[in-house]
C-alpha positions in Angstrom: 124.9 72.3 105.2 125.7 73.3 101.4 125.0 77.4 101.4 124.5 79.4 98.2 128.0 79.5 97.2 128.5 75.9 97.6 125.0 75.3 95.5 126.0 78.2 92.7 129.7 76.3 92.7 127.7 73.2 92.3 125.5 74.8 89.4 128.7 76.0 87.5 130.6 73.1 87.7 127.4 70.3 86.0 126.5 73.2 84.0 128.7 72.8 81.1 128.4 69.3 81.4 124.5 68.4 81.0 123.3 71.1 79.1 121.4 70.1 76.0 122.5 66.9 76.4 119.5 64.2 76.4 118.3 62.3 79.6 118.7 58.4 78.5 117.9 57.2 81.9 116.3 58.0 85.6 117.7 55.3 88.3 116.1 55.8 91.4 117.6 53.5 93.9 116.2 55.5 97.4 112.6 57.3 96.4 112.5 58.0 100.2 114.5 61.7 100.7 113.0 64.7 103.1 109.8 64.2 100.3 109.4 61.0 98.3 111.0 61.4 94.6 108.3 61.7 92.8 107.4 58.9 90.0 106.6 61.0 87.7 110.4 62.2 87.4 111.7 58.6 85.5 108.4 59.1 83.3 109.4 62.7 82.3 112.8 63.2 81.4 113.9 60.6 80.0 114.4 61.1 75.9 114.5 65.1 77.1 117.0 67.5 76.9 118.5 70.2 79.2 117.2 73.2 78.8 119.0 75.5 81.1 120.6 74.5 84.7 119.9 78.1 87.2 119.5 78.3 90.2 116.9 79.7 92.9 118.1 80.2 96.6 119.5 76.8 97.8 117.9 75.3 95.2 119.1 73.8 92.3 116.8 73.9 88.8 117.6 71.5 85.8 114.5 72.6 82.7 113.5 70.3 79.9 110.8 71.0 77.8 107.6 69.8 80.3 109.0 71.3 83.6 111.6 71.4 85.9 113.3 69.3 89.0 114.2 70.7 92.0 117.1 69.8 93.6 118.3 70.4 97.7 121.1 69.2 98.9 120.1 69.3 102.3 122.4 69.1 105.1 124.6 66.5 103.5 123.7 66.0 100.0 126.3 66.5 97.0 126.0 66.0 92.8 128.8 64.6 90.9 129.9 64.1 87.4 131.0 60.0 87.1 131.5 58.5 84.2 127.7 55.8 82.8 128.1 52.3 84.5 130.2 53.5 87.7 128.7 51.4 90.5 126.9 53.3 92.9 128.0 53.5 96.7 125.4 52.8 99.7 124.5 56.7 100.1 124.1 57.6 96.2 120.5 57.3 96.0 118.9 59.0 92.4 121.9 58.9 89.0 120.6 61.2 86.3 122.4 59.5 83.3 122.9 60.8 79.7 125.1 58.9 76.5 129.0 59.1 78.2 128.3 60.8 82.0 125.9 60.1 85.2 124.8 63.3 87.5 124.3 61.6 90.3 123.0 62.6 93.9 124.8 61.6 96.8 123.3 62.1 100.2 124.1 59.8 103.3 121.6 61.4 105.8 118.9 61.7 103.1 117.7 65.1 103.7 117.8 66.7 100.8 115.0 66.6 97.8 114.3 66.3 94.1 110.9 67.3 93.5 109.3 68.5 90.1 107.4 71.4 88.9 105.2 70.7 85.5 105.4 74.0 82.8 108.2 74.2 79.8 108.7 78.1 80.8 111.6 79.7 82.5 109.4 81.0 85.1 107.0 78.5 86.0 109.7 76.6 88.6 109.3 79.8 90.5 105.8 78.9 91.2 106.4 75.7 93.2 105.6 76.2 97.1 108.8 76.2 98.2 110.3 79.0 95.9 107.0 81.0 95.9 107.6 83.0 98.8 111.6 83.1 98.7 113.4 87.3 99.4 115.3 88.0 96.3 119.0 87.2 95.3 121.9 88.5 97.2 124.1 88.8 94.5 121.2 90.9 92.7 120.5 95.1 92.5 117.3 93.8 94.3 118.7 93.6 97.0 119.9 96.6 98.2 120.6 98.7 101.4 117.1 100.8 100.9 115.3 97.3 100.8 117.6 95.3 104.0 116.9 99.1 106.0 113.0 99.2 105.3 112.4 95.2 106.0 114.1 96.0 109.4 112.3 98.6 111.0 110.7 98.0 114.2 112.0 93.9 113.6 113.9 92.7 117.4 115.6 89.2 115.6 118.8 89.3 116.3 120.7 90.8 113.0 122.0 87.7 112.1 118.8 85.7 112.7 117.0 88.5 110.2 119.6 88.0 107.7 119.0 84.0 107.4 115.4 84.2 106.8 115.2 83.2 103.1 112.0 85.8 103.2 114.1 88.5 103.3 117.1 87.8 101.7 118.0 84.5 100.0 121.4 82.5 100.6 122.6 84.0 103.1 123.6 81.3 105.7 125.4 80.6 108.8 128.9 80.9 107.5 128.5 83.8 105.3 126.3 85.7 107.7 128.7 85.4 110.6 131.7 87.1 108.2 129.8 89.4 106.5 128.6 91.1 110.2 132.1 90.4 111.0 133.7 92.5 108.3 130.7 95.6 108.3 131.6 95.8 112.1 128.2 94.9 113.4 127.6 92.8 116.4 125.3 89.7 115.2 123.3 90.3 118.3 121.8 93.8 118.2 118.5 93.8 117.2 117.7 94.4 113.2 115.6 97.3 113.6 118.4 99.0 115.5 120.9 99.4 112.0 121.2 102.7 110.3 120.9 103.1 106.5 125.0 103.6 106.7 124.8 100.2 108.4 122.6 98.5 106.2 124.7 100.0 103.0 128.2 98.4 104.8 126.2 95.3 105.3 124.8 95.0 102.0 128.5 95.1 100.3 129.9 92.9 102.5 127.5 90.0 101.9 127.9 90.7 98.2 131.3 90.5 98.8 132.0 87.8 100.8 129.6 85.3 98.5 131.2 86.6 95.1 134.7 85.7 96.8 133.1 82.4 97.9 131.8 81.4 94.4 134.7 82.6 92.9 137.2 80.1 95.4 134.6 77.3 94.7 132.2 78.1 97.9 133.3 76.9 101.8 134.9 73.4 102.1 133.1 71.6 104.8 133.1 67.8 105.5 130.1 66.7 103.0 130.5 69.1 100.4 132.6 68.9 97.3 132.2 70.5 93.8 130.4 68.9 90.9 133.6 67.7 89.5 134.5 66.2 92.5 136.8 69.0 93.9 136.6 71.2 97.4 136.0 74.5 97.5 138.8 76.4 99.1 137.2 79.3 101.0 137.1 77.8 104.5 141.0 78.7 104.4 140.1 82.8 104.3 137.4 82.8 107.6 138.1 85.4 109.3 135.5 84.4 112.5 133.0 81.2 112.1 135.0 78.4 113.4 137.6 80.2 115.3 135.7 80.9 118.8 138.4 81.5 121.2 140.6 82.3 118.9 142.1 85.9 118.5 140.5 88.3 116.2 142.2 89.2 112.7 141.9 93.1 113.3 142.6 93.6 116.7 144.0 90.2 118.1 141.3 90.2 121.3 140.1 86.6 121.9 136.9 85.9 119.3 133.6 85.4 121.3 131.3 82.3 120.6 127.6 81.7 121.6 124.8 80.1 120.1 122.1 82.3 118.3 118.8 80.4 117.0 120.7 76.9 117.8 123.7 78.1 115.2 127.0 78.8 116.2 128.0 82.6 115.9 131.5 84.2 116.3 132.3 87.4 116.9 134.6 90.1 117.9 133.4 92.5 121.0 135.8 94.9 120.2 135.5 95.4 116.4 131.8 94.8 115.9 129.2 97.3 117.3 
């Protein structure tokens, strides 16, 4: 599944591309994603321009003057740049097309969205149900070691369970959690409530870390995902645990552990993580 860096990636790389430029056409060729594309959509942008493409969790937000759609790439689901009038293939199901370039959304197991939310201002996509009741952004000074340390207390998840719950803390998926516990030393079992403020202050940086280095290598190459102008991201390359269960550890060479934790696979070393 595409995680934040993969979706910020994503955001940078259309960017440049699509904003201010005018919508000349909505082709909708599968309606039927994890919620129908709505008909209003077709109706709406086309003859409007891009206001601003940002970005909210996972999700993607392109503005024009009435509103703003929602975009989720779900677990397979990718946005590319091709030139107006490339034929579509069987899984590219809505194009977004302006004068010289098509965004269009490619998703073969058709779980991700594109949903709308009516009002022109910058903050009225935040009040859609799904982004309503989202934690803040990783990357931001709102989240920060006081807040991880006081939304832990007397919580028994499993640290890495607490840390992808999108209430607490957006973005902050299966890859990304399993290296950042890896590299503040923390084992991704111990309960939440059990990390100290020193703890929670290691943790904080390292999952500000390891997402900025993400973003900044063009997020995790995984087998569905690539970039907005059609290239992978190169992260995958610099893992120091996920993926490498049985494998020895970077720091200390002892064999890495793997077990599943909420039905996601999570590595880690039983020697360097406490």
């Amino acid at each position: 599944m595409p995680e934040l860096p993969e979706v910020e990636t994503t955001r940078r790389g259309i960017e440049p591309h699509i904003l201010g430029r005018r919508v000349c056409k909505i082709a909708v060729r599968q309606p039927s994603l994890r919620w129908p594309v709505p008909d209003i959509l077709a109706q709406t942008l086309v003859g409007r321009r891009i206001k601003s493409v940002g970005r909210r969790g996972k999700y993607l937000l392109l503005q024009v003057t009435e509103g703003t759609v929602l975009i989720h790439l779900g677990m397979s689901g990718s946005l590319r740049l091709v030139p107006r009038g490339t034929p579509p293939g069987s899984h590219d199901h809505v194009d977004i097309e302006f004068a010289e370039q098509t965004l269009r959304y490619h998703d073969p197991r058709r779980f991700g969205s594109i949903l709308w939310q009516a009002g022109g201002q910058a903050g009225d996509a935040l009040e859609h149900k799904l982004l309503q009741n989202l934690g803040p952004e990783p990357l931001t000074d709102e989240f920060n070691a006081e807040l991880l340390f006081s939304r832990s207390r007397k919580k028994t998840a499993a640290i890495k369970t607490f840390l992808m719950d999108s209430k607490i803390v957006v973005g902050v998926g299966n890859i990304y959690a399993n290296e950042a516990l890896f590299m503040a030393g923390i084992k991704p079992i111990r309960k939440a409530g059990s990390l100290s403020r020193r703890e929670c202050e290691a943790l904080v940086t390292r999952i500000k870390f390891v997402l900025d280095r993400s973003i900044e290598q063009g997020g995790t190459t995984l087998r569905d995902f690539v970039g907005g102008d059609g290239k992978p991201g190169y992260f995958k390359q610099q893992l120091n645990v996920y993926g490498r269960g049985g494998e020895p550890c970077t720091g200390c060479a002892k064999t890495l552990k793997e077990i599943k934790l909420g039905q996601r696979a999570t590595v880690y070393c039983t020697a360097c993580q406490r």
